[in-house]
N, C-alpha and C positions, 0 to 999 in steps of 0.2 A: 804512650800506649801504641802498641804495634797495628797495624791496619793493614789488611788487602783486601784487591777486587773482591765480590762478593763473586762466588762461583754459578753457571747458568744452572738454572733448574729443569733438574730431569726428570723422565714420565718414568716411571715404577710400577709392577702390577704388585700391588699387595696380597693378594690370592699367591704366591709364592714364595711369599714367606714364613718360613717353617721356623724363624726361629723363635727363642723365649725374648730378643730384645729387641728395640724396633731401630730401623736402619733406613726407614723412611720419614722421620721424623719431620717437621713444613720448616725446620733450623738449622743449622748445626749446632750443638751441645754447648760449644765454645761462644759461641753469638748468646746462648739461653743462659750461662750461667754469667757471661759480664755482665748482663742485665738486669740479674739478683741486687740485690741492697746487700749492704754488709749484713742486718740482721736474718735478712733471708739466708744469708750464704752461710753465717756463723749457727743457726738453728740446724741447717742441713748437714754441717760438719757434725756437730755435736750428737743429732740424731743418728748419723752412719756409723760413727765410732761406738756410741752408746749399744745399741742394737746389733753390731758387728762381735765386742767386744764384752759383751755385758757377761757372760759366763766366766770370763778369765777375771776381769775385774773382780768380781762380786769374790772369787775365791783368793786373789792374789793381788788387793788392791795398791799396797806400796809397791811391787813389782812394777806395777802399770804406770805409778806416776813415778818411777825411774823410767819409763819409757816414753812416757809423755814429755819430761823433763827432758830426757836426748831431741826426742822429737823438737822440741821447743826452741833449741839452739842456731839451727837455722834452714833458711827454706827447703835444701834438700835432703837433712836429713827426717824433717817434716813428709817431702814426697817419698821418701823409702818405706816409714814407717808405714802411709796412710795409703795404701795401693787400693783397697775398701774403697775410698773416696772419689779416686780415678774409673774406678769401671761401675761406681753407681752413675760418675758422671755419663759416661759411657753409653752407658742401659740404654738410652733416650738418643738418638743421633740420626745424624745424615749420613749416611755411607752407602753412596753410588757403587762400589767395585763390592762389598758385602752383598749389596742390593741385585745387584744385575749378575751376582753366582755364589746363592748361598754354599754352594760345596767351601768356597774359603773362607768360608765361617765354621768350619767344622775341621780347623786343622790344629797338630799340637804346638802350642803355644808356649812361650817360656814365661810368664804370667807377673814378671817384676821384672822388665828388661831395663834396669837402667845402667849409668854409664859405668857404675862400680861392679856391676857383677859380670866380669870380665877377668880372663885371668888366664894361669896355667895349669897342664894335667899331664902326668906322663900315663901313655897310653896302653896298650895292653903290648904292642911292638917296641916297648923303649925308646919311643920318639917324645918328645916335646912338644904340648899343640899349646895354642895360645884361644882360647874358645870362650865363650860363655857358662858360666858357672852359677850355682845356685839356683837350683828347680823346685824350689820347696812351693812357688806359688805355680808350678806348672798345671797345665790344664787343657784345653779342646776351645778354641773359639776363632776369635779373624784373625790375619796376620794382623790388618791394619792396627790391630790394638798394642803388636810388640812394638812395630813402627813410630806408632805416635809414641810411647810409653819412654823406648830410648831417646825422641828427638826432644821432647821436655826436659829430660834427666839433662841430655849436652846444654839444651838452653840454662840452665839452672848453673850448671859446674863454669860455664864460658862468663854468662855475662856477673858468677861471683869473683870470675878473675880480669874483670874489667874490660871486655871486650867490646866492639862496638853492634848494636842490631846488624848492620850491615855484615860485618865480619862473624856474629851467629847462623845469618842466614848463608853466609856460604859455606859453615864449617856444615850446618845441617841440609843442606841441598847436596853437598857432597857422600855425605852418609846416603843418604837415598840413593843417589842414582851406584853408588857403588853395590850397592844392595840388590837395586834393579839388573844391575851389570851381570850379578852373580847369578842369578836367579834366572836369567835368559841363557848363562851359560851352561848351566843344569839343563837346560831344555835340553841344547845342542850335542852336550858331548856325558861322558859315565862322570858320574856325581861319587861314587862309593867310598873313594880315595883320596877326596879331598881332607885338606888338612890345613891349618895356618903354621908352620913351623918354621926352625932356624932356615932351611933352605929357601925360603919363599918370603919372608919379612926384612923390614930393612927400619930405622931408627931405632923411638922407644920401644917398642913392639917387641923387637929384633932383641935389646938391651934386656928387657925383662925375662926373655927365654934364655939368656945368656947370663943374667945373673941366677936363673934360678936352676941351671944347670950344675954349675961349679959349689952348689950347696950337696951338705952331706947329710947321709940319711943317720950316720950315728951323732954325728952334730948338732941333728935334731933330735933324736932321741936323747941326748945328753942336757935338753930344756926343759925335759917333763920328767926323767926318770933319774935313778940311781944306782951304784949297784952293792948291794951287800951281801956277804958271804957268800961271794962269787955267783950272784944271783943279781936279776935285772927288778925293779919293782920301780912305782909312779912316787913319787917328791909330793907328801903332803902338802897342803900349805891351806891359807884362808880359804882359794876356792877347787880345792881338790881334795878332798876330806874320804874316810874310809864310808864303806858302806858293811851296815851289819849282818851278821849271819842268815835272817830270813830275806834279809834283800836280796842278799849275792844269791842267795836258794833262785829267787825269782828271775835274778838277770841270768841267771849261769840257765834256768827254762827256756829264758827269750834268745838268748846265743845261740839254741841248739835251733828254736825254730827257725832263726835269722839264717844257719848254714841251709836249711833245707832250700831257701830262696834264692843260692848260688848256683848258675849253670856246672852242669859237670865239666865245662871244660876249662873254667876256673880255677877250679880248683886244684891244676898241676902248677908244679914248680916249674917257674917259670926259663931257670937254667939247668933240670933234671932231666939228664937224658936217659935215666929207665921208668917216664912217664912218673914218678913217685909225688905222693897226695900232701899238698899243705896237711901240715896239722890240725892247726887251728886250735891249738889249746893253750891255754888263758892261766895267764901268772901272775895277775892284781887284777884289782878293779877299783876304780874309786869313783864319788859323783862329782860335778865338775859345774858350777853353775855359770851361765853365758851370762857376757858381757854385751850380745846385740840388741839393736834398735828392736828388732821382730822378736825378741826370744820372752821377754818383759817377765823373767825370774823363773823360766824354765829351765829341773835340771833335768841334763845329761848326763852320759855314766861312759869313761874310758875302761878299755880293756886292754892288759897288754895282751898279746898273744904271741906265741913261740913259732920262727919264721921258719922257711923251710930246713933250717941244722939249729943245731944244739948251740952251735958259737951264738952271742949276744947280741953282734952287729947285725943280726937281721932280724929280732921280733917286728913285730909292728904292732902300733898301737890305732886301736879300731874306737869308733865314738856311736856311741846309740843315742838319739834325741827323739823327744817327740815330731811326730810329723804333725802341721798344722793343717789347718783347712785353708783350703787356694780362696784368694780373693775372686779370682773368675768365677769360681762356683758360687757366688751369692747370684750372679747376674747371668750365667749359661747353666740353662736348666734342659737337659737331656736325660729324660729316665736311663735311658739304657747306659750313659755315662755313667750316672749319677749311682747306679746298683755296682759298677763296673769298679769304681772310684770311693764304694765305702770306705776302702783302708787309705789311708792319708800317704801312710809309708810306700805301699804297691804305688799310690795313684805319682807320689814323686821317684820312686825309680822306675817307672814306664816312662814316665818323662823324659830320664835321664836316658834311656835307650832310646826314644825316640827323635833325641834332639842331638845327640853323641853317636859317631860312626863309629866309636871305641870306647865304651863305658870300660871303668875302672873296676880293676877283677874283685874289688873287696865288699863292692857294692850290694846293699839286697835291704832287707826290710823284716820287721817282725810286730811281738804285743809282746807287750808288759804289761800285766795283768789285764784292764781291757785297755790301755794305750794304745794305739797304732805308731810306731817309731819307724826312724830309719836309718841305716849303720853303715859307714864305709869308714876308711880308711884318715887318719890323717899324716899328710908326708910331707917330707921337705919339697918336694917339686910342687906342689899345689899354692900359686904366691898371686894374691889380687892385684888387676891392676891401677895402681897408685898414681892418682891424678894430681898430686900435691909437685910433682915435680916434673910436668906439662904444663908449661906457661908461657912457650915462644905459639904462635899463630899458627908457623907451616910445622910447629911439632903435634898439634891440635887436629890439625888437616888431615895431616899423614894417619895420625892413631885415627882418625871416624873415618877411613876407610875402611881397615881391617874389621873395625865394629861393625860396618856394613856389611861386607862378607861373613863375616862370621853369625850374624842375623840371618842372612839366606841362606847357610848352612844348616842351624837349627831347623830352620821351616821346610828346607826340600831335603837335606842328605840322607837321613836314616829314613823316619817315617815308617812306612810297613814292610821295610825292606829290613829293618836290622834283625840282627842274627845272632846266636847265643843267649835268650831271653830267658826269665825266671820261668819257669812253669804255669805259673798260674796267667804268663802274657800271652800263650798261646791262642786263647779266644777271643782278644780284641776285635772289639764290632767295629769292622773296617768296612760295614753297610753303613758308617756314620762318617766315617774319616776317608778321605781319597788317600788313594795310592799315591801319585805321580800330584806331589802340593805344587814344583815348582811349575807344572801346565795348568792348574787348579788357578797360581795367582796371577800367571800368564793371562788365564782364558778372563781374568774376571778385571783387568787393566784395559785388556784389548788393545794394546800399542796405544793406548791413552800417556806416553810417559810423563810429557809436561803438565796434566793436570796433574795428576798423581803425586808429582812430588810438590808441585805450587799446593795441593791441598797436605802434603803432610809438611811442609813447612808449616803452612797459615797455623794448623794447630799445636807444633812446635814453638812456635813465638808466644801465639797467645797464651797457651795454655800453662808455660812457664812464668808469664806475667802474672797468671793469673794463680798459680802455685805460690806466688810470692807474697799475692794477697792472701789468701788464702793461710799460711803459716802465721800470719799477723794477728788473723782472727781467731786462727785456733792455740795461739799463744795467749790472749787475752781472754778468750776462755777458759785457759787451763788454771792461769795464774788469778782469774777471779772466779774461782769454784763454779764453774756452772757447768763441769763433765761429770753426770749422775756416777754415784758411787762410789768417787774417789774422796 
């Protein structure tokens, strides 16, 4: 069992806390739930999912225990699934730098930061960045929540590749202060420009922008589509099926709302020098049901659409999914968010402007009938990155650097600075969000660095021990029926 110093205890005014979770807790979180029983800990699992989840079960209950079932497999794909679980833990805590400036509890958040959703995107400039991906649980709360959220995820991934605590605790003290590194240098010099790309990376990092470079976009289109009489159209199969006449009536409604949600300045070809308008018109459709841990028998609908010419090598094929409800929203309760944030789809691509210096041109959001969805692009430069073939130590090291960079990227670069936004982002209540996050996590550290990262280690360690138990229990819950519903 992992142990450190206990941290000293500090004076807090309570009177200054504005927010819905309490950050002055007389424990930290991580000390209150070791101290649970298994049955305490296995009721509280069972409650959160049950209560989290009860609407999707109740209508899609073998969906669910295909999801349970993934979940069950092992500890982290357990903590991917169960992010619910993580910020109920949360809700209840000690957090001195939350504490001492709620402004950095009011920032945007990538709200499922763990070590898999990481990756590549080619950018609006035809660059290659290697960033953080996947903002379906994005939302408004503390950094310290992405901080701890990824240093679990590494504790999780390190010690299932046989690592030692000692050699955790340096690959995760690395991640932080590289984080810290970033985020002081955002103070110093223009943040706008930053980028993780081939000119600025070196190993795996390096390796995966280079192999996802020399991929082809017809290559990829050549996995999902076909072409018949001299036409492009989607490769049926088990999970890409036609959809019927009244459907297509409705998606072909939700496509036109979805272009409304593209800035105008999108909407040009990108190598048309007399300024000439993507088309955007649509030559199949088919529904498409996901294979994710989070999706648990949600379908989605591809479109091809016809790219800036007539030749075939340039359609693109677009994906509409439901947008979910963010796990941070069970536990950050801001009205004015919360009116702000009814659409699931808006609320995840704000997100994605907010945490991206370069959101991707195909990006936007719409309804299907009354669904809230969200629709971008899928392409061959978009490749996760794949920790199955990270298993030397200083190749470990290396990669949770750029994850730490890339972490204080999301938190300070865009923010209320980005630019080319949907229309309806133009009224973001930025009386709720600071400007300037990375002076925000600056002012609320106070040159404290070595507690700071001694406290998100401590919860890094334990809290992945404690993920570990945690997957045991709610595997033996699952497999002996005691998750209402299923």
């Amino acid at each position: 069992m992992y142990r450190a110093q206990s941290s000293p205890r500090y004076q807090s005014n309570r009177q200054s806390n504005r927010l819905s979770y309490d950050v002055h807790a007389p424990q930290k979180a991580i000390y209150r739930i070791r101290s649970q029983s298994d049955e305490e800990r296995t009721r509280f699992i069972i409650d959160t999912i049950s209560q989290s989840f009860q609407a999707g079960i109740r209508e899609n209950p073998t969906a669910f225990r295909g999801r349970f079932r993934k979940m069950s497999a092992i500890p982290f794909n357990f903590y991917r699934g169960a992010a619910v679980i993580f910020y109920q833990d949360l809700k209840v805590d000690q957090d001195p730098y939350i504490a001492r400036n709620n402004a950095a509890g009011h920032i945007f958040i990538h709200g499922d930061l763990h070590a898999e959703n990481f990756g590549t995107y080619l950018d609006n400039n035809g660059i290659l960045n290697f960033d953080v991906n996947d903002f379906d649980e994005g939302y408004v709360g503390p950094f310290t929540w992405d901080v701890k959220r990824l240093l679990a995820s590494l504790n999780l991934i390190c010690y299932s590749k046989g690592f030692s605590d000692r050699e955790i605790e340096h690959i995760l003290v690395i991640c932080v202060e590289e984080y810290l590194k970033q985020v002081y240098e955002f103070c110093r010099s223009a943040k706008d420009h930053f980028a993780l790309t081939l000119r600025n990376t070196s190993g795996k990092v390096k390796k995966l922008l280079n192999e996802t470079r020399v991929k082809s976009h017809v290559e990829h289109l050549g996995t999902m589509t076909c072409i018949e009489n001299y036409n492009r159209r989607f490769i049926r199969s088990k999970t890409m099926q036609d959809v019927d006449a009244n459907l297509r009536d409705d998606l072909m409604r939700a496509f036109k709302k979805y272009l409304e949600t593209i800035p105008e300045s999108k909407k040009r070809s990108d190598t048309s020098s007399n300024s000439e308008q993507i088309t955007y018109k649509v030559k199949d459709i088919v529904s498409r049901s996901s294979p994710g841990i989070g999706s648990a028998g949600k379908v989605s609908y591809s479109f091809l659409v016809e790219g800036r010419s007539e030749t075939l090598e340039n359609d693109i094929i677009l994906y509409m999914k439901p947008a979910q409800k963010s796990a941070v929203s069970y536990v950050v309760r801001e009205p004015s968010l919360e009116e702000y944030f009814k659409h699931d789809g808006l609320r995840t691509v704000l997100c994605s402007y907010a945490m991206q210096a370069s959101t991707p041109k195909w990006l936007g959001y719409t309804t299907l009938g009354t669904v809230p969805c969200l629709v971008d692009a899928v392409t061959a430069h978009s490749e996760d990155l794949d920790w199955s073939d990270i298993n030397d130590f200083q190749d470990v090291v290396e990669v949770v650097q750029y994850l730490g960079r890339a972490m204080a990227k999301i938190h300070c670069v865009a923010d209320s600075d980005c630019l080319n936004t949907p229309k309806d982002v133009a009224t973001l209540p930025f009386s709720v969000i600071p400007r300037n996050t990375e002076q925000t996590i600056r002012d609320a550290i106070r040159g404290q660095d070595d507690a700071f990262i001694q406290e998100m280690l401590e919860f890094g360690m334990v809290y992945g021990e404690q993920v570990r138990r945690d997957h045991h229990l709610f595997f033996e819950a699952f497999r002996n029926n005691r998750i209402p519903g299923l």
